[in-house]
PASEBA-1860 file (N, C-alpha, C; in nm, 3 decimals):
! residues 243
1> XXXXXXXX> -1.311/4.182/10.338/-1.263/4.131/10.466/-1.167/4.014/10.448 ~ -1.229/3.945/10.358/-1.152/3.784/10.336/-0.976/3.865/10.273 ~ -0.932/3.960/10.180/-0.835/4.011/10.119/-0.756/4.045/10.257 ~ -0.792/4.078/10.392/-0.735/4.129/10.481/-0.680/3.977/10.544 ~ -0.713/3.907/10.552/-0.666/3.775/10.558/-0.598/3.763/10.505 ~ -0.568/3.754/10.383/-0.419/3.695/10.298/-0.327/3.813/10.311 ~ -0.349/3.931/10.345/-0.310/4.050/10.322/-0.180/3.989/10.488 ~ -0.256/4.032/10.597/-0.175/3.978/10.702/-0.098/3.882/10.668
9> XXXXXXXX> -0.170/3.741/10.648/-0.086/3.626/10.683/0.002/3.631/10.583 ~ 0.062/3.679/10.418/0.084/3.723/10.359/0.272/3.774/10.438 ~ 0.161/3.891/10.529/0.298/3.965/10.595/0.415/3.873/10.656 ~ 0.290/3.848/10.779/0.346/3.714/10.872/0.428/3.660/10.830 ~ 0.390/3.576/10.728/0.525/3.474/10.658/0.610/3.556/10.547 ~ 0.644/3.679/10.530/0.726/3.739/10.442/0.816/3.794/10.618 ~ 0.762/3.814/10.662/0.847/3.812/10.831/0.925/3.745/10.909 ~ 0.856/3.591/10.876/0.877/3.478/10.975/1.053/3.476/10.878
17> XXXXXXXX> 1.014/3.493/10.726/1.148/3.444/10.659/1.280/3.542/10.665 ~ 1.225/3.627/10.665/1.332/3.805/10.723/1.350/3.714/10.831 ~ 1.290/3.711/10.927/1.391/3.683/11.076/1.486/3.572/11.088 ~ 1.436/3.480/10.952/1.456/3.353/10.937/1.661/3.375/10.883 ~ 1.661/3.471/10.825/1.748/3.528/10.729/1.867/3.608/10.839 ~ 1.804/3.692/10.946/1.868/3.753/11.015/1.896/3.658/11.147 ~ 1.857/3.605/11.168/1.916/3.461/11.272/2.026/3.433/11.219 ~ 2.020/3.391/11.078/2.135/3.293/11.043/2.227/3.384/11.046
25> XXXXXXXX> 2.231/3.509/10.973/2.345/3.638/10.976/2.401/3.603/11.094 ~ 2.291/3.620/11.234/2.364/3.621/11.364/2.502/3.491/11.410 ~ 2.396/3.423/11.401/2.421/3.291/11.408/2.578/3.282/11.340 ~ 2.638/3.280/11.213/2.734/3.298/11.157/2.818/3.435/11.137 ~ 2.809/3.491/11.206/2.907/3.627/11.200/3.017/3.621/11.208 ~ 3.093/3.504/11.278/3.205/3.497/11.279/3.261/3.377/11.228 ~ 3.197/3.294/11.111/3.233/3.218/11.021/3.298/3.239/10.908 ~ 3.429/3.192/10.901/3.467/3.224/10.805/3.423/3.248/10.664
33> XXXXXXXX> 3.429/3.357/10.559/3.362/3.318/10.403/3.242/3.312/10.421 ~ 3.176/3.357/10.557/3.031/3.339/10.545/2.993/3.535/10.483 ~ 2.914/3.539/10.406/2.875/3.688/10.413/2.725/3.714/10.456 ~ 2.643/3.848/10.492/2.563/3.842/10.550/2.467/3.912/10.405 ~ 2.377/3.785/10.457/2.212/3.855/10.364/2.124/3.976/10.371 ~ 2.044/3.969/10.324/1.932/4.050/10.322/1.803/4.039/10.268 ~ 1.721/3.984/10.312/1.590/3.968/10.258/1.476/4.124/10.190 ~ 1.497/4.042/10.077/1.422/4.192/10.023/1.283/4.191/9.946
41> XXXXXXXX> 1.186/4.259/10.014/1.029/4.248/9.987/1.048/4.282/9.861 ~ 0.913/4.233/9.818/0.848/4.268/9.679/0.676/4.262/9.716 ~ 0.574/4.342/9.621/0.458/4.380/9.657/0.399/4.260/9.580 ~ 0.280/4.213/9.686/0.200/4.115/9.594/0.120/4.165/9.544 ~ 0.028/4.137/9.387/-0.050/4.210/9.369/-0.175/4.080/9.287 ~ -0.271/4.217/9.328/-0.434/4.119/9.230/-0.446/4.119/9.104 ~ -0.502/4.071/9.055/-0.536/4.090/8.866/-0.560/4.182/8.891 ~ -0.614/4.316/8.946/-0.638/4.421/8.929/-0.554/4.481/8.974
49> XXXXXXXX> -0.423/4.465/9.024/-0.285/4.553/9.042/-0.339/4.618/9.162 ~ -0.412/4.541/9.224/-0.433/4.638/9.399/-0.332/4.562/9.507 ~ -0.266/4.603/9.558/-0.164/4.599/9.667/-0.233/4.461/9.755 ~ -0.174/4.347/9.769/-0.214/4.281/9.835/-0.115/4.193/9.944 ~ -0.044/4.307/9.952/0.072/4.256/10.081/0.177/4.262/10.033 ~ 0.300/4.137/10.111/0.424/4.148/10.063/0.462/4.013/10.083 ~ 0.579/3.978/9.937/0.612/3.829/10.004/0.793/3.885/9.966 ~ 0.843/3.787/10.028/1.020/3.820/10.016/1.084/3.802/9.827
57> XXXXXXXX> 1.087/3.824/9.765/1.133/3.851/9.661/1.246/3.803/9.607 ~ 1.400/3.817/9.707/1.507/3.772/9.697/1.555/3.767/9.819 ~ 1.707/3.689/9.839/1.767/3.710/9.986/1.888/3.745/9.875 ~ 1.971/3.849/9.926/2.049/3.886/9.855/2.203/3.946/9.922 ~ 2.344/3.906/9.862/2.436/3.919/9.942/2.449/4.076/9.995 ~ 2.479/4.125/10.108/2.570/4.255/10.160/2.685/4.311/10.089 ~ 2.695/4.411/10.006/2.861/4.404/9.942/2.931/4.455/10.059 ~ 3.070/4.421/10.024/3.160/4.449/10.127/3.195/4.590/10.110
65> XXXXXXXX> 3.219/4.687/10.207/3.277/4.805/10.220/3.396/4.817/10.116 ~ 3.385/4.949/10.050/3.494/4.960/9.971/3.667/4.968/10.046 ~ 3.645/4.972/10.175/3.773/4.950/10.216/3.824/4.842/10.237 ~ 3.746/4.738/10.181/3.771/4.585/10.199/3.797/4.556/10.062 ~ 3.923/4.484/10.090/3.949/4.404/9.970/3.878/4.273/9.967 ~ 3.767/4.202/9.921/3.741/4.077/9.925/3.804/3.985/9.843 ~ 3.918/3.985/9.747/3.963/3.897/9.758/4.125/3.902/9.793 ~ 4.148/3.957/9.922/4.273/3.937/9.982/4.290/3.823/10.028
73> XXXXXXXX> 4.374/3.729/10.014/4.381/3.593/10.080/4.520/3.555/10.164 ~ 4.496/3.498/10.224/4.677/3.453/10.337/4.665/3.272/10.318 ~ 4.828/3.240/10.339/4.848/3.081/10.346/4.833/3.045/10.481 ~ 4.752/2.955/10.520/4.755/2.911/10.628/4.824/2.776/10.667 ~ 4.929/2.788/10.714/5.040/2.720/10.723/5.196/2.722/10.739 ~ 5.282/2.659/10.738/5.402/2.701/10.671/5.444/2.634/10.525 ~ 5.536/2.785/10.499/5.577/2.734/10.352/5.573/2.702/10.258 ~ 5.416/2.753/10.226/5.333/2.765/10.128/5.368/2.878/10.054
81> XXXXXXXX> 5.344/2.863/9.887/5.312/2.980/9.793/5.217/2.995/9.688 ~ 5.162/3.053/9.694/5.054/3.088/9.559/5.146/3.077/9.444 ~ 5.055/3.002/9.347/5.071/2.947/9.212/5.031/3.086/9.112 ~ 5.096/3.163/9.068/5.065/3.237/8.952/5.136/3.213/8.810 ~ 5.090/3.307/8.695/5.140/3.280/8.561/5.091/3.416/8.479 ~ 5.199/3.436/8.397/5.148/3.581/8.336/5.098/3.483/8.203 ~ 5.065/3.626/8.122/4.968/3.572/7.991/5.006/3.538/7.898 ~ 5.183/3.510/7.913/5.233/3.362/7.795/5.228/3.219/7.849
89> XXXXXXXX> 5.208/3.214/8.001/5.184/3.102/8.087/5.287/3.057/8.161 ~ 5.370/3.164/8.163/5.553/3.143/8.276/5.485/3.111/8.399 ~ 5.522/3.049/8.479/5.484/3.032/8.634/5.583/3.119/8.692 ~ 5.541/3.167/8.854/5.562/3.172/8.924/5.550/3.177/9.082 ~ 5.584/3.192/9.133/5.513/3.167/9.326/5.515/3.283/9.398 ~ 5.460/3.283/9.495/5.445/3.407/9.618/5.356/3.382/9.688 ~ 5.417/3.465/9.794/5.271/3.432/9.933/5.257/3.580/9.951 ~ 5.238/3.648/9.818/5.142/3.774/9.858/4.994/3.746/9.813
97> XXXXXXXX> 4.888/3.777/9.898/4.775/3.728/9.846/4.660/3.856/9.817 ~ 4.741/3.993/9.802/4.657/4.085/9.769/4.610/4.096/9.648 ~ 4.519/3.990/9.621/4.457/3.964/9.457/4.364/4.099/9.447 ~ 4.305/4.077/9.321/4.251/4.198/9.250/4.166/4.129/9.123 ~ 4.110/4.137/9.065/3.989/4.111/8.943/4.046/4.184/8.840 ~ 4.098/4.083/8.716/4.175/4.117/8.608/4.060/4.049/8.511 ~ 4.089/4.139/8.398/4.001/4.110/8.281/4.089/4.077/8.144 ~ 4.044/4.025/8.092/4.110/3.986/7.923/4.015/3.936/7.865
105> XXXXXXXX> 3.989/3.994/7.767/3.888/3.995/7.634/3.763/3.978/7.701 ~ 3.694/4.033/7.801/3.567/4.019/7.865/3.580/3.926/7.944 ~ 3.661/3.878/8.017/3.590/3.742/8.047/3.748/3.805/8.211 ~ 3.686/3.792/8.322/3.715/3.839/8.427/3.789/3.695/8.561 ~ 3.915/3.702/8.568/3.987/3.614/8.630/4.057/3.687/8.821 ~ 4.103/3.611/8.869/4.160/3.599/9.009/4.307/3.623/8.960 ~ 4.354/3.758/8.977/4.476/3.789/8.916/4.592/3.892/9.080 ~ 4.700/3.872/9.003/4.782/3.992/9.086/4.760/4.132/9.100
113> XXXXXXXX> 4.818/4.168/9.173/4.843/4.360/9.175/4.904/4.407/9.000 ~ 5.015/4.295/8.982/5.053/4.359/8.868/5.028/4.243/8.742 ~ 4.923/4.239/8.779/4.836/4.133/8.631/4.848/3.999/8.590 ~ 4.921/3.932/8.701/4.987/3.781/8.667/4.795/3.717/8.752 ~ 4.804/3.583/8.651/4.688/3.487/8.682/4.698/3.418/8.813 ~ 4.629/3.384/8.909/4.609/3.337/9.008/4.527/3.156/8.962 ~ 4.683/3.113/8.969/4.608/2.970/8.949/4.589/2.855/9.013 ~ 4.456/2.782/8.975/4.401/2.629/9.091/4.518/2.519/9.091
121> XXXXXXXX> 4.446/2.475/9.145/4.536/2.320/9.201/4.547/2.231/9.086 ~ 4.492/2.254/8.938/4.547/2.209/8.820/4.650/2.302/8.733 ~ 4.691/2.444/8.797/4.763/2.559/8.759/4.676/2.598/8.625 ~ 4.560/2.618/8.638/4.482/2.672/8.549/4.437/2.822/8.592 ~ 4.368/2.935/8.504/4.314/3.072/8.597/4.243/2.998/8.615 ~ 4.211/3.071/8.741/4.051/3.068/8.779/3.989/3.204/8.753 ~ 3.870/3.156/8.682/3.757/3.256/8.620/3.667/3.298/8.720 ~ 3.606/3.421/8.731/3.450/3.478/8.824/3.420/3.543/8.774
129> XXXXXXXX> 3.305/3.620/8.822/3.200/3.718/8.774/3.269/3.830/8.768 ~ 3.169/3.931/8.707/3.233/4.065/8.693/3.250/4.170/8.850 ~ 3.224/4.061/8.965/3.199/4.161/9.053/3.268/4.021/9.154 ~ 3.420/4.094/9.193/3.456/4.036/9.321/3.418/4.005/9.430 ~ 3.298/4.109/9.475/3.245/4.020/9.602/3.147/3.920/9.601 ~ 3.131/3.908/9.474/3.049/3.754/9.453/3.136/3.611/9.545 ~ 3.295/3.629/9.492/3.373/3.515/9.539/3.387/3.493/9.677 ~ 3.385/3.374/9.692/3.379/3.346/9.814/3.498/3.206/9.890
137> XXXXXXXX> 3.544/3.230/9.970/3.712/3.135/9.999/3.662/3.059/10.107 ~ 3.616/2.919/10.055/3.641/2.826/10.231/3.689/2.711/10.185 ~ 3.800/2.646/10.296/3.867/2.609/10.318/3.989/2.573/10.193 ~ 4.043/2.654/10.125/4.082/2.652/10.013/4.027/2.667/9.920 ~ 3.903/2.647/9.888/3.833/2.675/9.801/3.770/2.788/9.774 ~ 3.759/2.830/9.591/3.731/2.960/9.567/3.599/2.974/9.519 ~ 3.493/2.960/9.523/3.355/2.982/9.494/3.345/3.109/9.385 ~ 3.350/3.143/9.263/3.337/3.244/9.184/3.165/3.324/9.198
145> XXXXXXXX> 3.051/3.243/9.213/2.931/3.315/9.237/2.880/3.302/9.383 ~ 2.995/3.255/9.461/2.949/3.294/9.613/2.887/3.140/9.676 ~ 2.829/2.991/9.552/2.738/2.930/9.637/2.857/2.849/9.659 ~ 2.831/2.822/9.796/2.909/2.711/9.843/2.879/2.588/9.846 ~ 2.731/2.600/9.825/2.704/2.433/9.744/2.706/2.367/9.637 ~ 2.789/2.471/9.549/2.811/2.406/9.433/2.976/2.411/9.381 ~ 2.983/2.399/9.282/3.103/2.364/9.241/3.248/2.475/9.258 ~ 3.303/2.447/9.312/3.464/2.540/9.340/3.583/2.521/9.262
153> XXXXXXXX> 3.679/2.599/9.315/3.760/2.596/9.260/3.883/2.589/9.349 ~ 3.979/2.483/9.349/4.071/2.489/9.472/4.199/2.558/9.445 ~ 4.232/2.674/9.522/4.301/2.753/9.478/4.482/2.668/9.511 ~ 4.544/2.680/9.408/4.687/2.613/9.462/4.788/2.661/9.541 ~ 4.813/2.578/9.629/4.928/2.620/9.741/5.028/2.497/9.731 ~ 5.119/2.584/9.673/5.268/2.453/9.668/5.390/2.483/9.754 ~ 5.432/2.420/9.771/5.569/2.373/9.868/5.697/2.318/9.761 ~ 5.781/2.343/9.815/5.948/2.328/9.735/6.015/2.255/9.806
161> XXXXXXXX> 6.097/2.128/9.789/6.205/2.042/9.821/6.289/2.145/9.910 ~ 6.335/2.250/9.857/6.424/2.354/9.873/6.430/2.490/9.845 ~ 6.321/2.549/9.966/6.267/2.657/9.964/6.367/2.816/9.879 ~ 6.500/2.765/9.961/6.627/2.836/9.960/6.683/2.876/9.849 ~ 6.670/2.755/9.742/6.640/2.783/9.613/6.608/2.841/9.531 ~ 6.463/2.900/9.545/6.396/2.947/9.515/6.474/3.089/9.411 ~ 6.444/3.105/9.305/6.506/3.256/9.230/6.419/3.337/9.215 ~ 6.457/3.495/9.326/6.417/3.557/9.264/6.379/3.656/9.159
169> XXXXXXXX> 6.255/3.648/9.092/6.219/3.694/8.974/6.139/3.830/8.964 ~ 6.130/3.902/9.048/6.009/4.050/9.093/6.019/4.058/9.231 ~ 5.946/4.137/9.277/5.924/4.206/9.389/5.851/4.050/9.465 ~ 5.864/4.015/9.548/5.820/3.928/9.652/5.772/3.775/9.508 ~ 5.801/3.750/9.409/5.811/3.636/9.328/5.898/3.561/9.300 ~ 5.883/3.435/9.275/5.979/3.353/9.232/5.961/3.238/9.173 ~ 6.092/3.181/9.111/6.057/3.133/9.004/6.141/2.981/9.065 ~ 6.120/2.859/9.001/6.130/2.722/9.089/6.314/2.655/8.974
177> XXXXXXXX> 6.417/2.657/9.079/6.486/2.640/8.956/6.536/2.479/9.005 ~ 6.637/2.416/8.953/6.670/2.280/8.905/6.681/2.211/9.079 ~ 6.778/2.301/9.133/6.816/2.284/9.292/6.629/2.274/9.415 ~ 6.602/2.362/9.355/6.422/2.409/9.426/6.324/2.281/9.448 ~ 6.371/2.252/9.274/6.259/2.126/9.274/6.156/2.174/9.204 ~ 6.012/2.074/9.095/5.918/2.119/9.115/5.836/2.172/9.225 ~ 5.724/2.228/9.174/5.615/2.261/9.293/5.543/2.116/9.362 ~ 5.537/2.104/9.461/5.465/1.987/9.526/5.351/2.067/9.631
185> XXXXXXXX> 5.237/1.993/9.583/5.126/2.003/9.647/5.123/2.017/9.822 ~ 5.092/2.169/9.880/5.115/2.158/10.000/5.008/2.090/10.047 ~ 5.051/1.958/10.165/4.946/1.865/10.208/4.907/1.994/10.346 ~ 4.995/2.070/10.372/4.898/2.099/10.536/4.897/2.265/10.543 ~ 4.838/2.310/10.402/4.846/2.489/10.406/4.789/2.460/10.300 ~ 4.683/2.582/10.317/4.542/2.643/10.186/4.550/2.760/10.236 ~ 4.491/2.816/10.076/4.439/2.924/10.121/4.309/3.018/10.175 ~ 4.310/3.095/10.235/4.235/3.139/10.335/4.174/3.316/10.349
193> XXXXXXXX> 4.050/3.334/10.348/4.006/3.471/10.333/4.158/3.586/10.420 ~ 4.188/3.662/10.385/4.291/3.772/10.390/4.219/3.928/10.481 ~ 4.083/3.900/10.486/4.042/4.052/10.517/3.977/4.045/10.627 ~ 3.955/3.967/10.746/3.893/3.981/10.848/4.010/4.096/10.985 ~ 4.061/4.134/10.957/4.120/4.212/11.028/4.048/4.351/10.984 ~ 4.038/4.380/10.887/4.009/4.503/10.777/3.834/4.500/10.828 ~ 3.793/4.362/10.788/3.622/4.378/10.799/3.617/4.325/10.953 ~ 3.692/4.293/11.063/3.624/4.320/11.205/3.489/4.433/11.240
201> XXXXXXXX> 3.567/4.570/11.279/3.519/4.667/11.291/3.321/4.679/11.228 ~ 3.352/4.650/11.108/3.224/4.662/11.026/3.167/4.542/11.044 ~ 3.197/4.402/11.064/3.112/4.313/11.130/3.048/4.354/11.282 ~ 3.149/4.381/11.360/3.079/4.412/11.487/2.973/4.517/11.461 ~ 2.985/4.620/11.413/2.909/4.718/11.346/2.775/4.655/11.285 ~ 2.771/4.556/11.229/2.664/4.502/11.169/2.575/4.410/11.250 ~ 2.710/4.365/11.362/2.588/4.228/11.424/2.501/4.327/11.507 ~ 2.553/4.444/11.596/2.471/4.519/11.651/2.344/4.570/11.546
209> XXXXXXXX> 2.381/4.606/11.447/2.285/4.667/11.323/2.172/4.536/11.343 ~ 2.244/4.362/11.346/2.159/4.256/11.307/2.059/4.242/11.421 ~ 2.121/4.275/11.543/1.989/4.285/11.670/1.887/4.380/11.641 ~ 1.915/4.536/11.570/1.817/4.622/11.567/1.707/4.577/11.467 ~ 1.768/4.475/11.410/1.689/4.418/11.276/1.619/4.327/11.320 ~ 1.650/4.246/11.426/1.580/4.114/11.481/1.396/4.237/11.518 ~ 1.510/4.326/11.628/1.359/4.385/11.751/1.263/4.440/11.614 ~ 1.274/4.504/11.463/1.235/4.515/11.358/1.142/4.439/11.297
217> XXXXXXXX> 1.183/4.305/11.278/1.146/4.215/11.220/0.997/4.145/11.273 ~ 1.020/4.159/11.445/0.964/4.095/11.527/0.845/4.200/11.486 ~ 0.848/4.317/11.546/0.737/4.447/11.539/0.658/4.417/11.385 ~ 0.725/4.422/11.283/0.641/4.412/11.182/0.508/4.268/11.146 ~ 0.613/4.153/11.189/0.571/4.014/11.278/0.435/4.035/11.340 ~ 0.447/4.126/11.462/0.310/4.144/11.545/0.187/4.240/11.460 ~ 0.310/4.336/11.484/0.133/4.473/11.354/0.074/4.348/11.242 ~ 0.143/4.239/11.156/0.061/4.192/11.056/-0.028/4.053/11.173
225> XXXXXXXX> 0.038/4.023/11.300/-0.049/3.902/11.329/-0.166/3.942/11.418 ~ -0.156/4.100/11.492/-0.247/4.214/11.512/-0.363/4.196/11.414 ~ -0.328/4.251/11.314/-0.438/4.240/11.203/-0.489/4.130/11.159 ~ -0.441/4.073/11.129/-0.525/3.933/11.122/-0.627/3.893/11.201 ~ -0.583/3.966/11.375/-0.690/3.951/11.487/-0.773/4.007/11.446 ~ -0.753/4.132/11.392/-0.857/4.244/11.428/-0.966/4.199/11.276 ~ -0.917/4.138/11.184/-0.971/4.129/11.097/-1.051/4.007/11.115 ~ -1.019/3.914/11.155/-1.101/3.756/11.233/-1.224/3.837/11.323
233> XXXXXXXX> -1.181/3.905/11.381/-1.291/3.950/11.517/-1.392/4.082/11.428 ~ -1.354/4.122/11.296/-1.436/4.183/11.271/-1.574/4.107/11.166 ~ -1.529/3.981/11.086/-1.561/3.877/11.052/-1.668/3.818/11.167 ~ -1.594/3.805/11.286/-1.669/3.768/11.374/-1.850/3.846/11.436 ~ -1.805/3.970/11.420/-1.889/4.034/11.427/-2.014/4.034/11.322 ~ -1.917/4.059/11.226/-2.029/4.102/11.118/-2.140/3.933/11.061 ~ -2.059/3.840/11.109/-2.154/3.703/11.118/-2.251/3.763/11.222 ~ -2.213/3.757/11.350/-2.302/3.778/11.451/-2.428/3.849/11.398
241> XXX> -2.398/3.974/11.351/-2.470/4.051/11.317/-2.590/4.025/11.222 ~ -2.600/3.951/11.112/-2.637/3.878/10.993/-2.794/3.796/11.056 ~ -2.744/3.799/11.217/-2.807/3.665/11.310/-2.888/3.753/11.383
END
């Protein structure tokens, strides 16, 4: 009887934190760089490997639809350009921001369509995981494992004396010549997630999904705080009974 006790309350609070999880989803759906969780059970068990409920296990990111590019990015501003460099370290600029996950010798960087490095606000690559939708873009900043409480990476957006200048070197690139000026640090343009047009549709799609998950969450909530009743009142009895 006493195992049906931890067994419920057990549930209860592997519930309370699911809903805890799907609030915030709600709550932020339309935050930028925010992505949506998922709380995912795991079975508790006895020294004797008998099933003794469930507690939450991990909260773990949503990947993005393969029709989403997650790391497409736009300048927000005017007259901004992304800082790139191929792999002898030539610079060059553009405000195309349809990045892509480039690899060299194992080790996986923030690169172009056609393989040039995507570099920070020290014109260095920036490095991430083997899996792009880990990264995560707020307010200029590039998060490689997604936490935003820890350390970033500020992606560079520069500005030219003399835009006009500018030579071009490729398809939508260019290169900074004597007239141009160096690159100067744009004070009032960063860069900025690129795919919320693309992932609308499938957010709205999801926050409705996130209500069916709330009325979910709640039901499983009651059946384990149900039992707990029924298990108190059978406790209850079986004292009585004793008497």
């Amino acid at each position: 009887m006493i195992q049906a006790f931890y067994t419920s309350a057990a549930g209860m609070s592997a519930q309370q934190t699911n809903l805890d999880v799907i609030a915030n989803n709600i709550s932020n759906i339309n935050t930028p760089g925010y992505r949506v969780r998922r709380a995912e059970f795991s079975e508790l068990l006895t020294r004797e490997s008998a099933g003794y409920g469930v507690k939450v296990g991990a909260v773990s990111l949503i990947p993005f639809p393969e029709s989403v590019n997650p790391l497409k990015m736009v300048i927000t501003g005017q007259g901004g350009y992304f800082a790139v460099a191929d792999d002898a370290g030539n610079r060059a600029y553009t405000t195309n921001g349809d990045f892509k996950l480039i690899e060299r010798g194992g080790r996986f960087y923030l690169g172009t369509k056609d393989g040039k490095f995507v570099l920070d606000s020290s014109f260095r690559r920036i490095e991430l995981t083997n899996n792009a939708s880990d990264a995560v873009v707020v307010n200029g900043v590039i998060y490689p494992d997604g936490d935003i409480g820890g350390e970033g990476l500020p992606i560079a957006v520069v500005r030219f004396a003399d835009t006009a200048a500018l030579a071009l070197s490729g398809s939508g690139v260019f290169s900074e010549t004597a007239a141009s000026g160096p690159p100067i640090p744009h004070e009032f343009a960063m860069a900025a997630p690129g795919y919320f047009d693309e992932l609308a549709p499938v957010m709205m799609e999801r926050q409705m999904g996130e209500t069916i998950n709330v009325v979910r969450a709640q039901m499983a909530y009651s059946f384990n705080s149900r039992a707990l009743q029924i298990a108190d009142d059978m406790e209850a009895m079986a004292n009585h009974l004793r008497y």
